[in-house]
N, C-alpha and C positions, 0 to 999 in steps of 0.2 A: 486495353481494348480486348484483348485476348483471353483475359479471365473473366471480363462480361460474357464473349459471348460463350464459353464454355458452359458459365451459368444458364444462360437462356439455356442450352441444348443438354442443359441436365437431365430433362425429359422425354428426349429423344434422341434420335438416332445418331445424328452428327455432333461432331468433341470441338467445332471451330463454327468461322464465321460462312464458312461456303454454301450454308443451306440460304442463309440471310442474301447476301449477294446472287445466289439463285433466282430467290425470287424477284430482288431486285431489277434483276435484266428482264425477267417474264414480265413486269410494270415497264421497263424504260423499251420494250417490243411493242408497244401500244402507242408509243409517238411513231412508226413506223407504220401503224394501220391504218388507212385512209379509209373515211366514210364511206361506204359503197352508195348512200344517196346521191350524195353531190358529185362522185365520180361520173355515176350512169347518167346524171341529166348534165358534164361538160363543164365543171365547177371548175377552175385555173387554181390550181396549189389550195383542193381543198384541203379539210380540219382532219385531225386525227383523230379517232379514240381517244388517246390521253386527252386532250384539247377541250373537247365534248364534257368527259367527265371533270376535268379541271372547273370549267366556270358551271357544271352541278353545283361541287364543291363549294362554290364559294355562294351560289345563290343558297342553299341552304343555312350557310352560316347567316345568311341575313336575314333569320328565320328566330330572332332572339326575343324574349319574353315581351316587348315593347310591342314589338312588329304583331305578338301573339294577343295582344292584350283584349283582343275583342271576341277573338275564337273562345266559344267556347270546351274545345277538345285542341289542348295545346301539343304540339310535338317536342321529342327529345331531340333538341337541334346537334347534340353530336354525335346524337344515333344516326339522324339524316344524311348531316356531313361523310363519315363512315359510309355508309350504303352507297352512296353516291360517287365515293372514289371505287368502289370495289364491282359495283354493278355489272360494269361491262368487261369485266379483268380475263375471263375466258377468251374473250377475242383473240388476247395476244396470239393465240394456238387456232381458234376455229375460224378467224376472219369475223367482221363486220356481214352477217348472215339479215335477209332482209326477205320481207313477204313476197319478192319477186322472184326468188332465187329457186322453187321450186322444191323446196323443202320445210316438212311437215313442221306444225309447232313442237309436235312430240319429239323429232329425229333430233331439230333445232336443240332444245332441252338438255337431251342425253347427250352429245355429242359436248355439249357451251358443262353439264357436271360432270363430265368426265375431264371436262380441262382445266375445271377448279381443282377438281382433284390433285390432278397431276401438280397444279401451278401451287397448290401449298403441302404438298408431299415433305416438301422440305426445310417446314417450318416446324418450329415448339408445336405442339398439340395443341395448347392453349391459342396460341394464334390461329394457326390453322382453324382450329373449331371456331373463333368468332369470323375468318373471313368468308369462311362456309357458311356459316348462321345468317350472315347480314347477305349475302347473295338470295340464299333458298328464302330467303323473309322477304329480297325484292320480288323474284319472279311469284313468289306465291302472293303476291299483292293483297295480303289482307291487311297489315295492320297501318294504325292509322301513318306515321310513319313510311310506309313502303307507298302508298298511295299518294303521299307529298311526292316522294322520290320520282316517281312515275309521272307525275303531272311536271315534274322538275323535267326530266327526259322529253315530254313532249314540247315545254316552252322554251324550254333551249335551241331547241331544233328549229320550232318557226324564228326564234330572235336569230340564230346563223343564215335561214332561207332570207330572210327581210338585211341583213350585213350582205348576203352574197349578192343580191338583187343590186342594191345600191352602188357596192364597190367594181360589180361590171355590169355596170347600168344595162340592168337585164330589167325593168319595173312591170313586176304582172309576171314574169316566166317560169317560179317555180312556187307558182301559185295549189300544185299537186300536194305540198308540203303542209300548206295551211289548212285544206281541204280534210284532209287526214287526220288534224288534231281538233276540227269544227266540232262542237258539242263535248268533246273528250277529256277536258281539262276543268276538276270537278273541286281543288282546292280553291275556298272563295279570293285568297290572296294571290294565288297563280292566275287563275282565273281574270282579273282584275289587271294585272299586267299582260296578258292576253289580249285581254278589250282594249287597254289602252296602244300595245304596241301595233294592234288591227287598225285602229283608229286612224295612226300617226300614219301606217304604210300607203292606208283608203289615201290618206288627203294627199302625201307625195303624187302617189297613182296620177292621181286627177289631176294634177299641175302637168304632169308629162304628158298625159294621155285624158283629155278631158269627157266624159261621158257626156250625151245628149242631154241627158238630167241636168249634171253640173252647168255646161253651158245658159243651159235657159236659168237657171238661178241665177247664175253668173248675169245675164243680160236683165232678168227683172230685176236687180240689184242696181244697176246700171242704170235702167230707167227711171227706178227709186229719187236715185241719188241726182239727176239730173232735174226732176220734179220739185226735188226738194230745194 
């Protein structure tokens, strides 16, 4: 193990594994970061950072040529993958920073690359430069790829709001969440699991909490069937 990592750090600075384990702890600092959403709206042992980006992770891997097969502009599913564990990795150092918090996109920005910096200071060059690359490829949202990722970031979030709802039968309470991602989710297969997870939450909703609408369907249904 020892003459591996020697070789990784042939091209930089450090002769041992300590830069690797470095970084390792700045990644296992992000199971320690709690979402600052679900804190400030009262969420019981919400999600972490790591947590968040973990099932990215893995929605992206399910992003394989089959699933692609209709798109016509297919993505590199382990470029997605990648992006999506690394996206939010500055946190470990800047916190979970949120549009409430009173600070600028731009300050946000420089503060979340200056922590990339730091957080791969201590890597080969070569890593460092892809973990840099695939961060500055998310926030700069242009390619097709970063724009999955980012639709990925948004549906994540309402599928944890629609899990927290259920599991402290809060139904309707952090309805802020969904509102936020309305119209903004622009992959047609994100997208699509959007509509469907909206669908499933509408109908729970209305079993707990029946609207005037529902009702009267509910009753001309009723009438329906007793006619019949």
């Amino acid at each position: 193990i020892e003459g591996t990592c020697k070789l990784l750090f042939m091209e930089g600075k450090e002769s041992s594994c300590s830069g690797l384990l470095r970084f390792m702890q700045f990644c296992g600092d992000l199971k320690r970061v709690k979402r600052t959403g679900w804190v400030n709206r009262g969420v019981r042992d919400a999600e972490s950072v790591s947590d968040h980006m973990y099932r990215m992770a893995v929605m992206a891997m399910l992003f394989t040529p089959d699933l692609q097969s209709s798109e016509k502009r297919q993505v590199n599913r382990e470029h997605c993958i990648k992006m999506a564990l690394v996206h939010d990795l500055a946190e470990c150092i800047v916190g979970d920073i949120t549009p409430y918090d009173g600070i600028s996109k731009e300050e946000k920005n420089r503060r979340e690359a200056q922590a990339i910096q730091q957080i791969t200071s201590s890597l080969p060059k070569s890593i460092a430069n892809e973990v840099t690359s695939l961060w500055e490829e998310y926030e700069a949202g242009l390619s097709a790829e970063a724009g999955l990722v980012k639709d990925l970031d948004k549906f994540e979030m309402i599928l944890q709001a629609y899990e927290y709802e259920k599991a402290e039968e809060r139904p309707g309470e952090l309805q802020e969440f969904f509102e936020s991602t309305a119209g903004r989710i622009k992959h047609p297969i994100v997208n699509g699991w959007s509509e469907e997870l909206l669908a499933l939450r509408h109908r729970e909703n209305s079993e707990v909490h029946p609207t005037d609408e529902d009702r009267s369907q509910e009753s001309s249904a009723a009438k329906k069937q007793r006619q019949e």
